[in-house]
C-alpha positions in Angstrom: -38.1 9.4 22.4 -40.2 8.0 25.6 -43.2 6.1 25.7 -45.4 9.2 25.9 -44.1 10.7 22.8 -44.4 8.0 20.7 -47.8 6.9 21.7 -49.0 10.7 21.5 -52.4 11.4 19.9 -52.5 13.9 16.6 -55.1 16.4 17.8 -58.7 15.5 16.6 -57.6 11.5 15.6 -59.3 8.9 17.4 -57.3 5.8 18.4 -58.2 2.3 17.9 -57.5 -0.5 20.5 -54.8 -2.6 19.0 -57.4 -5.6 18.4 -59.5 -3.2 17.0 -56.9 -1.6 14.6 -55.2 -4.5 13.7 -58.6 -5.7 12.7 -59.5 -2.6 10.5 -56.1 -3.1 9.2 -56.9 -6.8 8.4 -60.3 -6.0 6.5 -58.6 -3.1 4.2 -56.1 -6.0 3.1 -58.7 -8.6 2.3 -61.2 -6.1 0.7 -58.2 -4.9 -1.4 -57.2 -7.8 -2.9 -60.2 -9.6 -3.1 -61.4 -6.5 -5.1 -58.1 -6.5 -6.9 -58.4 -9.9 -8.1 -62.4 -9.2 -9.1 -61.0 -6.4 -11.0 -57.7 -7.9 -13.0 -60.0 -11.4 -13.8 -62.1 -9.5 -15.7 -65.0 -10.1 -14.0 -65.6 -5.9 -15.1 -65.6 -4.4 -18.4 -62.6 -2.0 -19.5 -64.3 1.7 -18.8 -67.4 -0.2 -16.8 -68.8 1.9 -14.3 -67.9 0.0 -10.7 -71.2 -1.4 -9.2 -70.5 -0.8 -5.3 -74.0 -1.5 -4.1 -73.4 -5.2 -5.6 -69.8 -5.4 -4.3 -70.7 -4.9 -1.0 -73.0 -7.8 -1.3 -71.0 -10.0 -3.1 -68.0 -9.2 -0.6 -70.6 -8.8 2.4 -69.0 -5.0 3.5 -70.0 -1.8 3.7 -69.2 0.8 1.4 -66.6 2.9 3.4 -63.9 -0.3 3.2 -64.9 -0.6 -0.4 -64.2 3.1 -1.4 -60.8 3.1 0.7 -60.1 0.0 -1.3 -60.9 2.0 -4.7 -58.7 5.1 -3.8 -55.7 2.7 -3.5 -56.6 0.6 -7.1 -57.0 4.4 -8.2 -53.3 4.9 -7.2 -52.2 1.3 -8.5 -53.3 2.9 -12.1 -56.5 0.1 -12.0 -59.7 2.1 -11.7 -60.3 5.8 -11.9 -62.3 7.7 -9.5 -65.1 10.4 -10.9 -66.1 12.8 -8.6 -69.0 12.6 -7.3 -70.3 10.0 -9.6 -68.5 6.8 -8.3 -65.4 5.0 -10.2 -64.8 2.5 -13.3 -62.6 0.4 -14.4 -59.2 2.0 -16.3 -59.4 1.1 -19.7 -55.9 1.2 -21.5 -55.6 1.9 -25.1 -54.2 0.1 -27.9 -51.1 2.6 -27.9 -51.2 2.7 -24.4 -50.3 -1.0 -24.0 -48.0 -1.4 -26.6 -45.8 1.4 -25.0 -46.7 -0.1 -21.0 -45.6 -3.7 -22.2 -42.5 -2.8 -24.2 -41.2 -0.8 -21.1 -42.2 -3.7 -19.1 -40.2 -5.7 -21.2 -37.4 -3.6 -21.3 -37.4 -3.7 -17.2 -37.5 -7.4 -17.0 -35.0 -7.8 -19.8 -32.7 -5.6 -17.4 -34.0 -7.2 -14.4 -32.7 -11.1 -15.5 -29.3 -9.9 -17.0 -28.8 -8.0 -13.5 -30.1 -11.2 -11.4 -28.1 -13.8 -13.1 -25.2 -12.0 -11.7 -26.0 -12.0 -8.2 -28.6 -14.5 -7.4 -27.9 -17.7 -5.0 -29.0 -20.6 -5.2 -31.3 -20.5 -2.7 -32.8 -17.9 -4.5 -32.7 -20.1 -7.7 -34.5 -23.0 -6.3 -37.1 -21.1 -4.9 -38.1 -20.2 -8.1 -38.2 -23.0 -9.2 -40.4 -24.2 -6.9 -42.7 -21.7 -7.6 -42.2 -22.7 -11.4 -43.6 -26.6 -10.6 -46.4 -25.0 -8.2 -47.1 -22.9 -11.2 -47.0 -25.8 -13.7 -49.8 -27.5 -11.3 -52.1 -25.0 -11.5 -51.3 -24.8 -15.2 -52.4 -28.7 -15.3 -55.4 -27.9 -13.3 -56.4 -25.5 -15.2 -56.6 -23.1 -12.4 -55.9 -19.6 -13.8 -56.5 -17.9 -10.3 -54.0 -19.5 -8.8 -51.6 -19.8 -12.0 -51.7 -15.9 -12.4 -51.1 -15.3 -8.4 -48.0 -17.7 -8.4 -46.8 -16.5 -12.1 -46.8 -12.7 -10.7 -44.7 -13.9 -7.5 -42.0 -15.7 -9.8 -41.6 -12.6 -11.7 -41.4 -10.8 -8.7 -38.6 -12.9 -7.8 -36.4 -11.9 -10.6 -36.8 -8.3 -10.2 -36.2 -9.0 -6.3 -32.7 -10.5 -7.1 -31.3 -8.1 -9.2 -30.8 -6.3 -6.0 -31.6 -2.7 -7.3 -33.6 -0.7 -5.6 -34.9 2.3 -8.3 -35.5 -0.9 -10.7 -37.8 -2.5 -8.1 -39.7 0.8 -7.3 -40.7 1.2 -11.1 -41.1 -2.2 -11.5 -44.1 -1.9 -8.9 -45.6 0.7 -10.5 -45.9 -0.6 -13.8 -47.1 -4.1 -12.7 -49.9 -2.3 -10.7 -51.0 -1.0 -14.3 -50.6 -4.1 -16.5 -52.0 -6.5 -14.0 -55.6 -6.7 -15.6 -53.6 -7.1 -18.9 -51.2 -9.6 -18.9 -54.0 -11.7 -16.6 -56.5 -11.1 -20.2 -53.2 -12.1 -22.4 -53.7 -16.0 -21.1 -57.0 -16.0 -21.8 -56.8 -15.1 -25.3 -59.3 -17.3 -28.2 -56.7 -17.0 -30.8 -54.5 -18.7 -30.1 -53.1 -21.0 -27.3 -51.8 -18.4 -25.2 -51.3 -19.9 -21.7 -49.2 -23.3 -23.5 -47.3 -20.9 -25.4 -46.4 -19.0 -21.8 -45.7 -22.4 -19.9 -43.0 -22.9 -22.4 -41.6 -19.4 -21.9 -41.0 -20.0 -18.5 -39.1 -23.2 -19.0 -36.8 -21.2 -21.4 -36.6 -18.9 -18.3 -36.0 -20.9 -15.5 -33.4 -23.0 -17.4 -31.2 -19.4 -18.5 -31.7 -18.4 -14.6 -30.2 -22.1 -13.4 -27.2 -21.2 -16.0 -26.9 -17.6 -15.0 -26.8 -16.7 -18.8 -27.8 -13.1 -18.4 -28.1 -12.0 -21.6 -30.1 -14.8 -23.0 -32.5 -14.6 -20.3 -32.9 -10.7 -21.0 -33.6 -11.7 -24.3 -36.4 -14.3 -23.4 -38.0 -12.0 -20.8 -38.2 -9.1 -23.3 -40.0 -11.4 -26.0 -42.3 -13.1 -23.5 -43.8 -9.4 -22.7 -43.9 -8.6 -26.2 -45.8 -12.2 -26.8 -47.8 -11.6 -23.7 -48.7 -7.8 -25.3 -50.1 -9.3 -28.9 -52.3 -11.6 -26.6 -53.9 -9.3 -24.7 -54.8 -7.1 -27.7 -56.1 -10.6 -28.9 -57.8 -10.5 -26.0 -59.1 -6.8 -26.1 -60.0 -7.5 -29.3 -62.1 -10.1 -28.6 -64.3 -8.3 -25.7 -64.7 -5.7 -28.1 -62.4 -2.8 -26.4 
């Protein structure tokens, strides 16, 4: 294809400069995950109307990167769009999260036995890595950044196992049970976030050993811990 075909216009789309689009392009990132993050914190109650007047303030933006923001959260499963009448934050069900986290569970289960039989070392080390960043954060007391480097370790396993169709649905459901397993570690009831910490010892040391099925094992029962704290949690805030 020549230079003029790929760089034809689609009748009746206007065209950015570069700077310009890469700086559109820029903006729709950091509005997205900045609202992301406002949303999975909490900082919005389950089935809360979405304020966008005071987002736009608070984020200093206009409304048109906010909504395009809110149409992908709407695909991510985090907020639902009303016509005409705004959006609000998806609230999930008691049922609903018992059957999201045990198929969570049952992915990351499959996810480590898969991993342990392919992953390197390098891959190995990197995790744990992220596992002592983690632990920092943990020590700080710095759930923001705890959460954001927890979600990337995860990640990693599901990345190693090296299978496509597993790493696809795996997307999709963490884009649902973000705001979820974020509420599990702040539970009253009990001392979630220790209780995960040591978890993820008991993971990393089954991922050094490549002991598949053990790992399985431990992932599939630190989603179904991380599910009774979040209903904890839900509980608490009075969903």
């Amino acid at each position: 294809m020549n230079s003029l075909a790929q760089n034809a216009q689609v009748p009746g789309e206007a065209l950015l400069p570069p700077d310009e689009a890469r700086g559109a392009a820029s903006l729709h990132d950091e509005v997205l995950a900045r609202l992301r993050d406002y949303l999975v914190e909490g900082n919005l109650a389950e089935g809360g109307r979405i304020p966008e007047r005071e987002l736009c303030a608070l984020f200093g933006i206009s409304r048109t990167p906010l909504r395009e923001a809110l149409k992908v959260l709407a695909a991510e499963g985090l907020v639902e769009l009303l016509p005409n009448r705004g959006a609000r934050v998806r609230e999930l069900s008691a049922k609903d999260l018992a059957e999201l986290f045990d198929v969570m569970g049952g992915l990351e289960a499959l996810a480590g036995r898969l991993a342990c039989e392919v992953i390197t070392d390098a891959e190995v080390a990197e995790i744990e890595q992220l596992h002592y960043e983690m632990y920092g954060s943990y020590l700080r007391r710095d759930m923001h950044g705890y959460f954001q480097i927890n979600q990337r370790i995860h990640q990693r396993i599901v990345d190693a196992a090296r299978n496509g169709a597993l790493n696809a649905t795996y997307g999709a459901m963490t884009s649902r049970l973000r705001r979820a397993r974020f509420a599990a570690n702040t539970s009253r009831t009990r001392d979630r976030w220790s209780e995960a910490m040591r978890e993820h010892e008991a993971i990393l040391d089954a991922l050094r050993r490549r002991a598949g099925p053990e790992l399985g094992e431990i992932l599939f029962q630190h989603l179904r811990n991380k599910h009774r704290a979040a209903l904890d949690a839900k509980e608490t805030a009075g969903g």
